[in-house]
KETOR-29698 format. One record per atom (N, C-alpha, C): residue number from 1; atom name; z, x, y. Coordinates in steps of 0.1 Angstrom, whole numbers, always signed. Layout:
N
R num atome Z X Y
R NUM CA Z X Y
...
//
This chain:
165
R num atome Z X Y
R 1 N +417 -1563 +894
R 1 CA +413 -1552 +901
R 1 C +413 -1555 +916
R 2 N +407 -1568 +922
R 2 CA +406 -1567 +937
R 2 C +421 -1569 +940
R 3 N +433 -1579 +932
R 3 CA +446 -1578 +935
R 3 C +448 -1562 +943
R 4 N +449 -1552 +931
R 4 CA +450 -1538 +932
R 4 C +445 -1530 +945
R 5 N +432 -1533 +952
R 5 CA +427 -1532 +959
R 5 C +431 -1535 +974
R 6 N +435 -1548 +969
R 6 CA +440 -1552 +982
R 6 C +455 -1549 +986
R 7 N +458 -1542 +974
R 7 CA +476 -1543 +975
R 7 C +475 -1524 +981
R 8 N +465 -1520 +982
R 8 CA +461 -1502 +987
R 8 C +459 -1504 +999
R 9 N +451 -1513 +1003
R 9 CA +450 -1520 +1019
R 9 C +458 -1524 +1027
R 10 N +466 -1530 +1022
R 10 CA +477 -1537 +1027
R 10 C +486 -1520 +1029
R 11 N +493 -1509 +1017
R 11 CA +499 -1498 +1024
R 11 C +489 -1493 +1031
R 12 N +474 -1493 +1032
R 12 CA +472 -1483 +1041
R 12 C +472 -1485 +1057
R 13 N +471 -1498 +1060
R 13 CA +477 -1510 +1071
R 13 C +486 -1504 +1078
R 14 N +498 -1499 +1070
R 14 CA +511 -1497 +1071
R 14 C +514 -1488 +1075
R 15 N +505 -1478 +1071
R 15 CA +505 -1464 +1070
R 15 C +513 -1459 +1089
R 16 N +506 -1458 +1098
R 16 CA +507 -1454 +1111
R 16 C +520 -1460 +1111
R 17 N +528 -1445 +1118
R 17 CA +541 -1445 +1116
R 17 C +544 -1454 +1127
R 18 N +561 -1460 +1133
R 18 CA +559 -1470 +1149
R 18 C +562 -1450 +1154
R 19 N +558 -1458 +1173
R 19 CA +557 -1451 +1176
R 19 C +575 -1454 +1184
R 20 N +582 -1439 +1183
R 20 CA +591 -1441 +1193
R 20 C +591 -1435 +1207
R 21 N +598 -1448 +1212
R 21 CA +599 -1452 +1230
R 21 C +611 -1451 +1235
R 22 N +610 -1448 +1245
R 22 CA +625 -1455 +1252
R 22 C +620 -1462 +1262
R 23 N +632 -1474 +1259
R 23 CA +630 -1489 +1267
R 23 C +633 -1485 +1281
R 24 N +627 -1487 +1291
R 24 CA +635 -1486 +1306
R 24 C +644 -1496 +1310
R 25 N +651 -1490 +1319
R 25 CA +663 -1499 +1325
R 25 C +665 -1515 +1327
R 26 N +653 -1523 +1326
R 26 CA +653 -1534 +1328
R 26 C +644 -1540 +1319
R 27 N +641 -1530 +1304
R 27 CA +633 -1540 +1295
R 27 C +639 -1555 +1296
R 28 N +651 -1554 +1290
R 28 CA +653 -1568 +1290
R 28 C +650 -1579 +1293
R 29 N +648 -1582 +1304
R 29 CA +649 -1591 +1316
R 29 C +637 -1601 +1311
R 30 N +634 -1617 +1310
R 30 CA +627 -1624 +1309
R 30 C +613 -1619 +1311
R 31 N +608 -1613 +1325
R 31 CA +596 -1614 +1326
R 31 C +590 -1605 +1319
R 32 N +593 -1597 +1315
R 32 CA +592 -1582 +1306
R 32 C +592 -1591 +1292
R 33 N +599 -1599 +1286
R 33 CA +596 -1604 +1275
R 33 C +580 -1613 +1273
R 34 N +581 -1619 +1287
R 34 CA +568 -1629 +1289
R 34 C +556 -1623 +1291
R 35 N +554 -1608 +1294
R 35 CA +547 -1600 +1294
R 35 C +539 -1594 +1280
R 36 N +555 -1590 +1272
R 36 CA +552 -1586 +1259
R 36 C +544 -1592 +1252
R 37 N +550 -1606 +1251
R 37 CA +543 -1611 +1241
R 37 C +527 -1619 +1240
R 38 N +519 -1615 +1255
R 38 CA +511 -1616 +1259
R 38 C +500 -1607 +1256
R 39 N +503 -1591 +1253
R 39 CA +495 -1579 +1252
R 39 C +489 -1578 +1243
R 40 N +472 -1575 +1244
R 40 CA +465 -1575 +1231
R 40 C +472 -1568 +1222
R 41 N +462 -1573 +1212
R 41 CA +461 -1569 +1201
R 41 C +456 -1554 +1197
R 42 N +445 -1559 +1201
R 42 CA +435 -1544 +1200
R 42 C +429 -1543 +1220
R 43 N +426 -1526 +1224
R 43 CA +421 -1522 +1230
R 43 C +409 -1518 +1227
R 44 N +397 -1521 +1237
R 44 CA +387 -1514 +1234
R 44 C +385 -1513 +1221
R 45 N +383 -1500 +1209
R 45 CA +386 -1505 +1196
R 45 C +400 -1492 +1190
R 46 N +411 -1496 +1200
R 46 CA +423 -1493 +1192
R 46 C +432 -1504 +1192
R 47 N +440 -1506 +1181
R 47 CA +445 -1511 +1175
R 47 C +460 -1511 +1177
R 48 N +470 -1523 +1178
R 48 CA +481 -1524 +1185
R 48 C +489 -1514 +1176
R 49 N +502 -1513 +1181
R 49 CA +510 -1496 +1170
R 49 C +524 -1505 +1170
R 50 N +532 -1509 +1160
R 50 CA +545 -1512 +1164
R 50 C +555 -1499 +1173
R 51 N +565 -1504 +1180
R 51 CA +570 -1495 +1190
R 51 C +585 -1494 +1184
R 52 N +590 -1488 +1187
R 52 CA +609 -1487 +1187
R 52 C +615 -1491 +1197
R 53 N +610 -1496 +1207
R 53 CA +618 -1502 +1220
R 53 C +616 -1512 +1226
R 54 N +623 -1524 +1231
R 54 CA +618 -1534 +1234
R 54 C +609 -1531 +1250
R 55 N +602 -1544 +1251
R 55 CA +594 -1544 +1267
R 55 C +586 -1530 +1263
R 56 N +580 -1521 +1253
R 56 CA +571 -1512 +1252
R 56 C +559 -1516 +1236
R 57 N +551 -1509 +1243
R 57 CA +538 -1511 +1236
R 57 C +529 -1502 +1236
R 58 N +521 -1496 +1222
R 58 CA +510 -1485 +1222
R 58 C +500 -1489 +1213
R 59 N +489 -1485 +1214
R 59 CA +475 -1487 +1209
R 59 C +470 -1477 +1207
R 60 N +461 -1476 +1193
R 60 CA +455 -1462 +1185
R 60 C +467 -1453 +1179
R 61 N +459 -1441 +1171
R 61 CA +461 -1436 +1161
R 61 C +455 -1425 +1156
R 62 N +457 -1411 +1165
R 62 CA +471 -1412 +1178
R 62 C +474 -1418 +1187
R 63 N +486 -1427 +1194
R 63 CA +482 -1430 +1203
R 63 C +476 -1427 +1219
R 64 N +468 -1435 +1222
R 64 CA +461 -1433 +1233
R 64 C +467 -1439 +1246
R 65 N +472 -1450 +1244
R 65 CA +478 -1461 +1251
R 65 C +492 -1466 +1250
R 66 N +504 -1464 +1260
R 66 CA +514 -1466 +1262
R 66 C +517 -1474 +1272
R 67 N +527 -1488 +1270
R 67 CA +531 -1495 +1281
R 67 C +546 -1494 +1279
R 68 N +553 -1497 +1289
R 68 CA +563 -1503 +1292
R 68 C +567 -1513 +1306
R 69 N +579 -1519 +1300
R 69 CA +574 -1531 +1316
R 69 C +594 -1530 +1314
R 70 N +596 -1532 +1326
R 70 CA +611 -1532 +1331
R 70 C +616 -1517 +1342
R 71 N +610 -1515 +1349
R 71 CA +603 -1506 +1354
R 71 C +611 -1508 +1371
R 72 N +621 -1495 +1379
R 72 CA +622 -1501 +1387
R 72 C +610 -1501 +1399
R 73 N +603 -1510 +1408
R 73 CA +594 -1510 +1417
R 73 C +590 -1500 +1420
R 74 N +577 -1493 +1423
R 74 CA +576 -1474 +1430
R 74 C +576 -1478 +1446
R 75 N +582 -1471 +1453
R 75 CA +581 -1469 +1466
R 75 C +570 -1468 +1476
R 76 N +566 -1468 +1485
R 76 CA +554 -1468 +1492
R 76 C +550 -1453 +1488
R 77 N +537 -1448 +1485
R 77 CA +534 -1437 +1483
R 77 C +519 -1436 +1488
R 78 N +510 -1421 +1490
R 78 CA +496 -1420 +1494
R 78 C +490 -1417 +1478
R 79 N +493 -1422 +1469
R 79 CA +487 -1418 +1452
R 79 C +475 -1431 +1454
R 80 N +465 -1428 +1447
R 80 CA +452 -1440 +1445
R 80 C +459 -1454 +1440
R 81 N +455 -1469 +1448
R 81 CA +462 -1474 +1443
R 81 C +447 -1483 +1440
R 82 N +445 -1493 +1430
R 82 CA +431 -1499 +1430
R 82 C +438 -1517 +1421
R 83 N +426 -1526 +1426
R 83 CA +433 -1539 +1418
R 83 C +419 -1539 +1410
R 84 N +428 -1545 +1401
R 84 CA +419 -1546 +1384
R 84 C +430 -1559 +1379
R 85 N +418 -1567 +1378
R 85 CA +426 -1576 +1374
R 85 C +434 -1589 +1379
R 86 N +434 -1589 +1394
R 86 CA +443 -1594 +1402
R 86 C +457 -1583 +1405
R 87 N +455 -1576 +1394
R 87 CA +469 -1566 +1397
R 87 C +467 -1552 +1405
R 88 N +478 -1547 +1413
R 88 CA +474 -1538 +1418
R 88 C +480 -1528 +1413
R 89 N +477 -1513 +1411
R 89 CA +480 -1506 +1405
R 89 C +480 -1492 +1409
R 90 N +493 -1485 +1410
R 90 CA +489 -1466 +1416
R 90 C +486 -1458 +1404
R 91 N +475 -1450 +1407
R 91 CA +474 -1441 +1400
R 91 C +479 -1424 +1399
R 92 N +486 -1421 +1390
R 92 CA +488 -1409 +1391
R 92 C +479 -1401 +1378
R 93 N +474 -1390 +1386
R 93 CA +458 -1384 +1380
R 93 C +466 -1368 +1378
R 94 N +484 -1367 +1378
R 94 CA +482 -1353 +1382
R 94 C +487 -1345 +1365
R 95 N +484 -1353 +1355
R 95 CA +485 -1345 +1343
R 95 C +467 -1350 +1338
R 96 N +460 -1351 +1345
R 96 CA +447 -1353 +1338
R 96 C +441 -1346 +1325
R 97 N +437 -1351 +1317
R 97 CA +433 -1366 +1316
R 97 C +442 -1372 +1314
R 98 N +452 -1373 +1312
R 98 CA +460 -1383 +1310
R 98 C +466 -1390 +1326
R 99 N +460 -1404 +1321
R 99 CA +467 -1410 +1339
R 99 C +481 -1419 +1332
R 100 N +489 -1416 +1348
R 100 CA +501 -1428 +1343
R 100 C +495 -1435 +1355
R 101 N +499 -1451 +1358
R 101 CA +494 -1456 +1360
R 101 C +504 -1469 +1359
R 102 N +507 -1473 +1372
R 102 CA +521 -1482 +1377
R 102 C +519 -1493 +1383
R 103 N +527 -1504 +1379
R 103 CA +520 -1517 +1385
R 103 C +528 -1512 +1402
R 104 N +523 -1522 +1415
R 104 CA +523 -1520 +1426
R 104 C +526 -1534 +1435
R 105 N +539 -1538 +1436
R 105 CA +540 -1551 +1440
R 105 C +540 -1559 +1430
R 106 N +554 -1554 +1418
R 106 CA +552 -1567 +1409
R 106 C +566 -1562 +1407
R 107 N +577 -1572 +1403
R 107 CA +590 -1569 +1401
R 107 C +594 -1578 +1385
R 108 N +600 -1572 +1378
R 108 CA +599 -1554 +1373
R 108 C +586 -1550 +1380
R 109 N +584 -1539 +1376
R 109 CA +573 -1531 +1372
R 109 C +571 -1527 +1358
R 110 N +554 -1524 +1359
R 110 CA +551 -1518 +1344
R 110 C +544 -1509 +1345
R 111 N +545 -1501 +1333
R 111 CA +537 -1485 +1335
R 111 C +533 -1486 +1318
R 112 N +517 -1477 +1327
R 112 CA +506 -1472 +1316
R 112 C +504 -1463 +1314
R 113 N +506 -1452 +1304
R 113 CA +498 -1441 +1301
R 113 C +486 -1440 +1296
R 114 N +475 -1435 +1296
R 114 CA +463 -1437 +1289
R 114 C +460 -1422 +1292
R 115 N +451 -1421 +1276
R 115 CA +443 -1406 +1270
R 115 C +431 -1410 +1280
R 116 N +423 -1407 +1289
R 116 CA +413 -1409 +1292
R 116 C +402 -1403 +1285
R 117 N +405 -1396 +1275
R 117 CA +396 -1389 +1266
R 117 C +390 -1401 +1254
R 118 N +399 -1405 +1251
R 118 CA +399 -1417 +1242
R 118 C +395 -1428 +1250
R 119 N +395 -1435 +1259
R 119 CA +387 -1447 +1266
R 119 C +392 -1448 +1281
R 120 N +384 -1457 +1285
R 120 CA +383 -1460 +1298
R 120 C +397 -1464 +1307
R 121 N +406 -1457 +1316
R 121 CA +417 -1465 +1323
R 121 C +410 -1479 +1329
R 122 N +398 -1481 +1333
R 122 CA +390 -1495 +1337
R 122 C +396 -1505 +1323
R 123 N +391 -1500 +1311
R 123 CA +392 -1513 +1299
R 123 C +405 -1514 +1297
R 124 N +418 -1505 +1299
R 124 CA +427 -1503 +1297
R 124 C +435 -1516 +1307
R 125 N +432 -1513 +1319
R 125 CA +438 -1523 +1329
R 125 C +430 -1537 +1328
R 126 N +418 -1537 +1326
R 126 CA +411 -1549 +1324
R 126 C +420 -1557 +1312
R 127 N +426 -1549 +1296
R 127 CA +428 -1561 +1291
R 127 C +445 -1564 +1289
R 128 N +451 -1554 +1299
R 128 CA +461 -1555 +1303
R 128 C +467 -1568 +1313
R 129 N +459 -1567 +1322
R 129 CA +460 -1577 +1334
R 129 C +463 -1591 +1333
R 130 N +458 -1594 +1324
R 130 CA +463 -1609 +1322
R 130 C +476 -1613 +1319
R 131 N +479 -1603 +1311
R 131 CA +495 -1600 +1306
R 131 C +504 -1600 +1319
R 132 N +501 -1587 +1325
R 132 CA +508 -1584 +1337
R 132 C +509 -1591 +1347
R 133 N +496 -1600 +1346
R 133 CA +497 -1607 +1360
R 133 C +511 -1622 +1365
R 134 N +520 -1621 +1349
R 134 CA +528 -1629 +1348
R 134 C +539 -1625 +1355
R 135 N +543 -1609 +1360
R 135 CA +551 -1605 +1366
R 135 C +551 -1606 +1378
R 136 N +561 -1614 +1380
R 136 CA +561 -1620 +1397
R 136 C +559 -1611 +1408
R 137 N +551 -1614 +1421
R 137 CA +543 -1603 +1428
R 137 C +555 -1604 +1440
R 138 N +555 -1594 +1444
R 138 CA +564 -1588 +1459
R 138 C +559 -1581 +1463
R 139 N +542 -1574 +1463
R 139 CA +539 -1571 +1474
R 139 C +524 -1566 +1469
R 140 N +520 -1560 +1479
R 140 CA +500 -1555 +1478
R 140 C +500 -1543 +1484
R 141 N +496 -1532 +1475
R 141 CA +487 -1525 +1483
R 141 C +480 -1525 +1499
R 142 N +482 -1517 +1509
R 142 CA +473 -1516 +1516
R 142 C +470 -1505 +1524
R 143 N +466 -1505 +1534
R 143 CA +459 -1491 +1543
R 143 C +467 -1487 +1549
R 144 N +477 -1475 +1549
R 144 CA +482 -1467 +1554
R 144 C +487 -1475 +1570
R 145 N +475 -1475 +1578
R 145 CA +478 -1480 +1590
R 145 C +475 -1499 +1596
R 146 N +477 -1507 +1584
R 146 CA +475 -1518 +1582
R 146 C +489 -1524 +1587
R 147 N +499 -1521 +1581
R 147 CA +513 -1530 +1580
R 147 C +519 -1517 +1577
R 148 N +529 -1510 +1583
R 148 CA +542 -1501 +1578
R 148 C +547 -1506 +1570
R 149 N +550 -1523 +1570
R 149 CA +560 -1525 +1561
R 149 C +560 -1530 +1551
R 150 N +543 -1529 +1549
R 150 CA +539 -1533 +1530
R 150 C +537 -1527 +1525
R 151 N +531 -1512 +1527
R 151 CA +529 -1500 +1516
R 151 C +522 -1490 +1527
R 152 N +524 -1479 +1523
R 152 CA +517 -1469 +1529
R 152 C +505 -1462 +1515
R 153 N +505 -1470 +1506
R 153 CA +493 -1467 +1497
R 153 C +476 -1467 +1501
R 154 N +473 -1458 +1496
R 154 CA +457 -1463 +1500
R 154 C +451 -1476 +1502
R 155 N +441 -1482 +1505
R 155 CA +436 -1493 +1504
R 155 C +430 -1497 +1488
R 156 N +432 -1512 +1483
R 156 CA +426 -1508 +1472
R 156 C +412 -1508 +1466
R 157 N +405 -1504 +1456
R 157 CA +391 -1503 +1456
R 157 C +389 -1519 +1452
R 158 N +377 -1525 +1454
R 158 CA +374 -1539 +1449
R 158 C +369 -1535 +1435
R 159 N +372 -1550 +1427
R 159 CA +371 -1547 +1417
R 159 C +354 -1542 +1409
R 160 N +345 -1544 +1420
R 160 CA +332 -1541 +1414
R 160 C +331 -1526 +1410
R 161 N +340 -1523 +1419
R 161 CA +339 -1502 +1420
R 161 C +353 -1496 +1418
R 162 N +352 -1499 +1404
R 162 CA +369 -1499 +1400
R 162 C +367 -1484 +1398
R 163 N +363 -1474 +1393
R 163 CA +358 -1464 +1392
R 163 C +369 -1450 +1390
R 164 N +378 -1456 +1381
R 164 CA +386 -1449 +1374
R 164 C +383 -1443 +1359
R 165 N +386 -1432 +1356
R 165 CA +381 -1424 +1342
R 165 C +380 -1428 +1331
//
């Protein structure tokens, strides 16, 4: 009987379909590999999702949480940019609740979608970061009228007042 039991467990494991992705232009590339295979397991309490594309990754069921890394750099922009993590990050708030959400001075780049209905963009980047922080940096965030020629992004918030949804 527990054989039986466990052999129900094991399909229901299974069950969540992968999720299909499309890889961006530069999954490929080493650092996007070195990234991958870095990325929790579980978020907060959702659970890693196999993907169909390389250099991408989602968590929960439905998913809540989408990565991809191979990403070409985003351009200087005025969108929220905040570091979490050591990493610095723009946020775009304009399909809320859902934020996308783009690394900032890291080459590739990587991008996050997050349900903010389903959990925090703060826990989302928090257990992301360590992963990400492998991608080689080319540049920071800063204040508009700081440096022209490092970003015209906002300044970013310190990490005590991360204060994202």
């Amino acid at each position: 009987m527990f054989a039986g039991v466990v052999g129900v467990l094991l399909l229901m494991v299974g069950c969540a379909p992968t999720v299909d992705l499309q890889p961006a232009d530069d999954a490929n590339v080493p650092e996007c590999a070195d990234v991958t295979v870095r990325l929790p397991d579980v978020i907060g309490d959702l659970p890693s999702r196999t993907t169909d594309a390389q250099a991408t990754a989602a968590w929960g069921d439905p998913t809540a949480v989408v990565f991809t890394c191979g990403l070409e750099p985003p351009a200087p922009t005025t969108l929220q940019c905040v570091t979490i993590g050591a990493v610095d990050w723009i946020v775009d708030d304009s399909d809320s609740p859902n934020l996308r959400i783009t690394t900032y001075g890291r080459e590739p780049a990587a991008q996050v979608y997050v349900d903010t209905t389903r959990l925090s963009a703060d826990n989302v980047l928090d257990a992301l970061a360590p992963a990400v922080q492998k991608l080689p940096k080319s540049g920071a965030c800063t204040a508009p009228d700081t440096d022209t020629n490092a970003t015209s992004a906002p300044q970013p918030q310190s990490e005590g007042t991360k204060g994202l949804s």
